[in-house]
C-alpha positions as CSV (number, residue, x, y, z in Angstrom):
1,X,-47.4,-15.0,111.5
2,X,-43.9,-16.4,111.8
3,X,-44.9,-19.1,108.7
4,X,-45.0,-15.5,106.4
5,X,-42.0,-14.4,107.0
6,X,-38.9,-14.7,104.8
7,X,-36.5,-13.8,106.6
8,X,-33.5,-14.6,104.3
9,X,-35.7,-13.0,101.4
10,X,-36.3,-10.3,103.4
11,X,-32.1,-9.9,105.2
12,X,-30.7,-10.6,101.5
13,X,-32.9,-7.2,99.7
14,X,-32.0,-5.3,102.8
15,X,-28.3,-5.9,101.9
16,X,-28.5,-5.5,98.1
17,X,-30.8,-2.1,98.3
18,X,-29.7,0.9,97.1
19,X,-27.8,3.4,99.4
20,X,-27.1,6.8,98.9
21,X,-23.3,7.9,99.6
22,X,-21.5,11.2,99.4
23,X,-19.9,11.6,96.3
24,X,-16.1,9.9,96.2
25,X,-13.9,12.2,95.3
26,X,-11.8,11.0,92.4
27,X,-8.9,10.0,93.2
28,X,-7.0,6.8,92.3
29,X,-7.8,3.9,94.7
30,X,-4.7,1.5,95.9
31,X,-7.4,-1.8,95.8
32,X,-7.6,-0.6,91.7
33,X,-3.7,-1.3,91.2
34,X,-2.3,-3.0,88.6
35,X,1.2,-4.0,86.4
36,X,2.2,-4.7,83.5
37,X,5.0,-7.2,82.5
38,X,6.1,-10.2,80.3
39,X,5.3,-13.5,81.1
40,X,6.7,-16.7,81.0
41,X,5.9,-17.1,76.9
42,X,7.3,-13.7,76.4
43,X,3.7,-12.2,75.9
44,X,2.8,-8.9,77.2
45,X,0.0,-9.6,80.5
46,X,-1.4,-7.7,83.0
47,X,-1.8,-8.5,86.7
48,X,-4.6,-6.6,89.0
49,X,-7.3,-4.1,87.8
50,X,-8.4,-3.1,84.0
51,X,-7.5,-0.1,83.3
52,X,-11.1,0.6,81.3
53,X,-12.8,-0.6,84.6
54,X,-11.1,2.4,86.8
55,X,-11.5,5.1,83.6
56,X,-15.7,4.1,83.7
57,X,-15.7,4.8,88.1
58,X,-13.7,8.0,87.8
59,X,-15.6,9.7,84.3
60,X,-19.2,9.1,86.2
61,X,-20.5,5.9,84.0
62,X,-22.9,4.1,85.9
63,X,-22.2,0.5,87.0
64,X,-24.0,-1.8,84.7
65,X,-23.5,-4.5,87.4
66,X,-23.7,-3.0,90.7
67,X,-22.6,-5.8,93.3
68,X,-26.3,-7.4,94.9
69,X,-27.4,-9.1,97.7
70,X,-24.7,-11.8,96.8
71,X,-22.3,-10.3,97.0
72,X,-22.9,-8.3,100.2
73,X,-22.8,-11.4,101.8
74,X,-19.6,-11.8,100.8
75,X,-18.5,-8.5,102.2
76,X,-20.5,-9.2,105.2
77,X,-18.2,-12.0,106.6
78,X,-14.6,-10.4,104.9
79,X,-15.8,-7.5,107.3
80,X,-16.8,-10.2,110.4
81,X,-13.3,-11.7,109.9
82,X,-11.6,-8.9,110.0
83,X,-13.6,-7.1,113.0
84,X,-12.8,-10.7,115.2
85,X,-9.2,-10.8,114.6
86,X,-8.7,-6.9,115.0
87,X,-10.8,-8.3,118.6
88,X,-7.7,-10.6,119.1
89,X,-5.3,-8.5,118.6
90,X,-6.4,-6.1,120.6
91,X,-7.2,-8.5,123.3
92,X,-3.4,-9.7,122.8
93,X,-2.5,-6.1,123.4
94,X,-0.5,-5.7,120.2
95,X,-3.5,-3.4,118.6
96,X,-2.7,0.2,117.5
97,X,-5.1,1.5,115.0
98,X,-7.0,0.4,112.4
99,X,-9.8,1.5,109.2
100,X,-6.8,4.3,108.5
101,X,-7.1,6.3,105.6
102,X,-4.2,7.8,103.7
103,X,-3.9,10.3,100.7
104,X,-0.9,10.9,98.1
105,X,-1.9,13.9,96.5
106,X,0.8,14.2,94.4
107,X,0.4,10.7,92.7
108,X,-3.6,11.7,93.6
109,X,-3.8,8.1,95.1
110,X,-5.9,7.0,98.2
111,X,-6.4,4.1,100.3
112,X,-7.1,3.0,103.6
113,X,-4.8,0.7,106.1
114,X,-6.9,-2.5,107.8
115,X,-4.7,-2.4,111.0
116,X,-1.6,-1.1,112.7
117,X,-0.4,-3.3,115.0
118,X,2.9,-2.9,117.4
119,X,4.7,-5.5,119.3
120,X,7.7,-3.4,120.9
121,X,10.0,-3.4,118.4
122,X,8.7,-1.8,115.5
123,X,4.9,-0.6,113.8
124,X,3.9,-3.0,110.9
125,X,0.7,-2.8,108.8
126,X,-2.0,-5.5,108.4
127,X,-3.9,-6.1,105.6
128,X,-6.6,-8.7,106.1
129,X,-7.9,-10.8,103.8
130,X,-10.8,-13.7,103.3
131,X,-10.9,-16.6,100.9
132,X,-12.3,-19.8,99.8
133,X,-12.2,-22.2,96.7
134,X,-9.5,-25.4,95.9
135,X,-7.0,-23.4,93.9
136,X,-6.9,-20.1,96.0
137,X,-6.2,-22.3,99.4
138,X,-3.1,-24.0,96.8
139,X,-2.2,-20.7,96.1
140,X,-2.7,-19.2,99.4
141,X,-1.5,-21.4,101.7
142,X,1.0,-23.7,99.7
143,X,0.8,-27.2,98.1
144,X,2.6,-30.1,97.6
145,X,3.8,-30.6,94.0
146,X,5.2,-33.7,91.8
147,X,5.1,-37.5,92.4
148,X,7.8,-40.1,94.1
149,X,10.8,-38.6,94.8
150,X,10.0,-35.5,92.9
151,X,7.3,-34.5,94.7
152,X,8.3,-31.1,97.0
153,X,6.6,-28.4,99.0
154,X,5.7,-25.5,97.4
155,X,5.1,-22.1,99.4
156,X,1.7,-20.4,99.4
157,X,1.9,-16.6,98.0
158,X,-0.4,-14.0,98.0
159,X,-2.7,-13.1,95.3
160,X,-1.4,-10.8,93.0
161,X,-4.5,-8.1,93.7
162,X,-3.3,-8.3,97.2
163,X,0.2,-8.0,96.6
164,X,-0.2,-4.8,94.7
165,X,-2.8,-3.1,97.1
166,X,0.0,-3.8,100.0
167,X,3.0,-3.6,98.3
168,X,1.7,0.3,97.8
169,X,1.0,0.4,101.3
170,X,4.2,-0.5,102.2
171,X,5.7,2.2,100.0
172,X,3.4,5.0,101.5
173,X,4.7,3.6,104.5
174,X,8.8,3.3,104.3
175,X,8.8,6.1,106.8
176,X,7.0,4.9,109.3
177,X,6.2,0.9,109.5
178,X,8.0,-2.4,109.1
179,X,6.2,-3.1,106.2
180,X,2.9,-4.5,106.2
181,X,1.4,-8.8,106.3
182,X,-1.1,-10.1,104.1
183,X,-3.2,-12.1,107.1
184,X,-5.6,-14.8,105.2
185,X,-8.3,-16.5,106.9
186,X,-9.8,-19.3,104.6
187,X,-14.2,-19.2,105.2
188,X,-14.3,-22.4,103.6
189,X,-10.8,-24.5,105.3
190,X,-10.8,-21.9,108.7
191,X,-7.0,-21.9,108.2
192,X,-4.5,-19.0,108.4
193,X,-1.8,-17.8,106.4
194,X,0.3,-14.7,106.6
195,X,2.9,-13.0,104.0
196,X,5.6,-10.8,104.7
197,X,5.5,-7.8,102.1
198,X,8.7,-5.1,101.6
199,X,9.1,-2.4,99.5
200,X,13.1,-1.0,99.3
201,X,14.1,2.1,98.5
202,X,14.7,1.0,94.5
203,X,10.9,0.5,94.5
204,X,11.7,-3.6,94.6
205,X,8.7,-6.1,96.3
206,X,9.5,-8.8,98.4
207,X,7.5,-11.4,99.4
208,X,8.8,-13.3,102.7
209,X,12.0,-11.8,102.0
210,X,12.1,-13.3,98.0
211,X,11.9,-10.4,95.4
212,X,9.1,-10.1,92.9
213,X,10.5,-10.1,89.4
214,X,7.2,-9.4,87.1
215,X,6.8,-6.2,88.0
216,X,7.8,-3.1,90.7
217,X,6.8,-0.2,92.0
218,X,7.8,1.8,89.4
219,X,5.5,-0.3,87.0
220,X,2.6,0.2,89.3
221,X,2.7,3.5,89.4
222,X,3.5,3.6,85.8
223,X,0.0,2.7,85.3
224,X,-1.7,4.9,87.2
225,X,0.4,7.7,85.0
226,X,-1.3,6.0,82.3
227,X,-4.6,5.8,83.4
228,X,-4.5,9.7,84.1
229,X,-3.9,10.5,80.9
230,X,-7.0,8.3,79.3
231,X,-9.2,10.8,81.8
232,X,-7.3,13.9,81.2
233,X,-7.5,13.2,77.6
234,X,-11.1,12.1,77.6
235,X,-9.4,8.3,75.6
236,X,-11.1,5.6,76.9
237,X,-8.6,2.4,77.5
238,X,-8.8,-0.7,75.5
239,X,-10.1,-3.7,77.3
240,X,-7.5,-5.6,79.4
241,X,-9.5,-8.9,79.8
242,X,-11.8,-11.3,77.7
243,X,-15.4,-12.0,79.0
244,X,-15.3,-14.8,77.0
245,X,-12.1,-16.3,75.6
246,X,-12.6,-17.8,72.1
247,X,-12.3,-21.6,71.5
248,X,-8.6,-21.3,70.1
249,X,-7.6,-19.0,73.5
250,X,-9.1,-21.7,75.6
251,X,-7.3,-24.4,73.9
252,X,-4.1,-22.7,74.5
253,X,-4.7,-21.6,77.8
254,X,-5.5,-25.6,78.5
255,X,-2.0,-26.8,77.1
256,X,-0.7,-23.9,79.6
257,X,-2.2,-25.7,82.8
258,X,-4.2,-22.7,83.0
259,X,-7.6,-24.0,82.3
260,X,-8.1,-27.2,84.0
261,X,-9.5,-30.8,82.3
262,X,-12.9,-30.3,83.6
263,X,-13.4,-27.0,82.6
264,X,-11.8,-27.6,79.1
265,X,-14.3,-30.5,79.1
266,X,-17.0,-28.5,79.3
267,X,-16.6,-25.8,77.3
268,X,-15.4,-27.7,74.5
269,X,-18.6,-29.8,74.6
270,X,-20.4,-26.9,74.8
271,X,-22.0,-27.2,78.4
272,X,-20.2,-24.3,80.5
273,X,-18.6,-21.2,78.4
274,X,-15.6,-20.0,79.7
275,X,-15.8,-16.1,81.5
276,X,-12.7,-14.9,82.6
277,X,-13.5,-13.6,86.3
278,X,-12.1,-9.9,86.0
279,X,-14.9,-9.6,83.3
280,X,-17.7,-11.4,85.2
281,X,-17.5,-9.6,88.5
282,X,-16.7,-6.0,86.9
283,X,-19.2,-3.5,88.1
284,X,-19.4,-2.7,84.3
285,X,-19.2,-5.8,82.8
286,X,-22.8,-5.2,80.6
287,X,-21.7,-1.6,79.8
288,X,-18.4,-2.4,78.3
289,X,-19.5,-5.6,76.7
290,X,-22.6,-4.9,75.8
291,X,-23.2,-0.9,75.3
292,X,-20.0,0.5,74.9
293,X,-19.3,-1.9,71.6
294,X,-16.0,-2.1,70.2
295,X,-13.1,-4.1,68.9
296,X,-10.6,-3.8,71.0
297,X,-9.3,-6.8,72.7
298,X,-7.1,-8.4,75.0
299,X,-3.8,-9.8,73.8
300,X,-3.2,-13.7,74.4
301,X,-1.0,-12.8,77.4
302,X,-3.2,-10.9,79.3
303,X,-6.3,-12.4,79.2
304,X,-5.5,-15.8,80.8
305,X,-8.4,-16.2,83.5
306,X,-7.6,-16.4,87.1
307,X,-9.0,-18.5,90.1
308,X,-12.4,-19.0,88.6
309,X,-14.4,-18.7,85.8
310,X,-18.1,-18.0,85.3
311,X,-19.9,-20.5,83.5
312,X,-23.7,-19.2,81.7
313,X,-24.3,-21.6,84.1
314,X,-22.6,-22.7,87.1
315,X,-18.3,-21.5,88.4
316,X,-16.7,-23.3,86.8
317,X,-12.5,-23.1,88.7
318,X,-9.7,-23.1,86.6
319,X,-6.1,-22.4,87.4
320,X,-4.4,-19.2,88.0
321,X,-1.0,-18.7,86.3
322,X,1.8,-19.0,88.5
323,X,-0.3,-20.4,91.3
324,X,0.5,-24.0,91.2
């Protein structure tokens, strides 16, 4: 009997089935943030969520690409992670709350906190976080850089998804906590990092106590203004990323740093097309690329893949601007 069983088979459609979920109510979500600022070549980009991803969720398109068995695996051990170390912290006696949902309704804008935690002094928010892969342990945790006498230490930093999601946390949150850690565990290294975020009253971010230039609050925000006029006005966004960045893009984006020598290799010899990774883990990636056909693109700037790109293939990972 136990010879017919497939159990993975079997655990892995389990997680992936379809489930049946009160309706959301449709309000902006915090993990959806985004900004918009010049980067280092003086190019318009855009850091965090496409807009045209969040206008599909809230006008009732269904997801194309729904996340599968995969994927839920993935969730699975984020979840596992952050249900041991909310154990610890607890068992360290410095546990207050955690899973708390919060609602602006004003900038109609929800969210929900990991964990509260309190050591005496003051309340401060947690945000926990899992990760893996060479160039988001770099970024994550910090790297050395250069040769000879050159060569220097350079600090880890969050990832910029993260730092918006918190940094809007923190800003709910002025009031009433000390502002809120990013707490990274790494699934494939098992080390920790942590980052201090702020928010001031000016709507500045720090990060370990070193201001955020890109962007603020007030740019944040800005684009959830924006995106609530696309659904008011029924005017769908155009798209913020490239699925697949055309030779010339790729080229540029080499010379850049930002797509590394292997993967350059390889999709210049045709073996493993570049995907930029917002496009190829969208929940509407096939809708928007596929059904909802137009000609809108993605400037240069704001295109440049980040952390890893799909290949028709196999991942391909390439390097994330400003993460090494």
């Amino acid at each position: 009997m136990i010879d017919t069983i497939d159990l993975k088979q079997r655990t892995l459609e389990w997680m992936g089935r379809k489930q049946y979920r009160s309706k959301a109510r449709g309000t902006f979500w915090a993990s959806e943030s985004s900004a918009a600022y010049t980067n280092e070549w003086g190019e318009p980009a855009i850091t965090g969520k496409c807009l045209r991803a969040v206008y599909y969720r809230l006008t009732g398109v269904k997801k194309s690409n729904p996340p599968g068995a995969g994927s839920q695996v993935v969730f699975l051990l984020g979840n596992m992670i952050e249900d041991q170390v909310c154990e610890i912290w607890k068992q360290m006696g410095v546990w207050e709350n955690n899973s708390v949902r919060w609602e602006d309704k004003p900038k109609n804008l929800s969210g929900e906190f990991d964990v509260i935690l309190n050591e005496g002094d003051a309340p401060y928010g947690v945000e926990c976080k899992s990760f893996y892969g060479y160039y988001a342990n770099k970024q994550i945790l910090g790297h050395n850089e250069g040769r000879g006498r050159a060569r220097h230490w350079v600090p880890g930093k969050p990832k910029d998804e993260h730092l918006l999601q918190t940094a809007i946390y923190c800003d709910q949150t002025k009031e009433d906590l000390d502002g809120f850690k990013i707490f990274y565990v790494s699934r494939d290294k098992c080390d920790m990092a942590e980052h201090n975020i702020r928010v001031d009253e000016d709507g500045d971010i720090f990060i370990n106590n070193i201001k955020e230039t890109r962007f603020n609050m007030h740019d944040v925000y800005a684009r959830y203004e924006a995106l609530g006029n696309h659904v008011e006005n029924k005017i769908k966004p155009s798209r913020e990323y490239t699925l697949y960045p055309d030779d010339e893009t790729v080229t540029l984006l080499h010379s850049r740093g930002l797509v590394s020598a292997s993967a350059y290799k390889a999709h210049t010899e045709g073996k493993e097309k570049c995907k930029d990774w917002h496009c190829s883990y969208c929940d509407f990636k096939d809708h928007c690329w596929e059904v909802d056909i137009d000609d809108t693109a993605a400037p240069v700037g704001t295109n440049a893949p980040a952390d890893a790109v799909e290949s028709d293939e196999v991942m391909v990972e390439i390097i994330e601007h400003g993460s090494l």
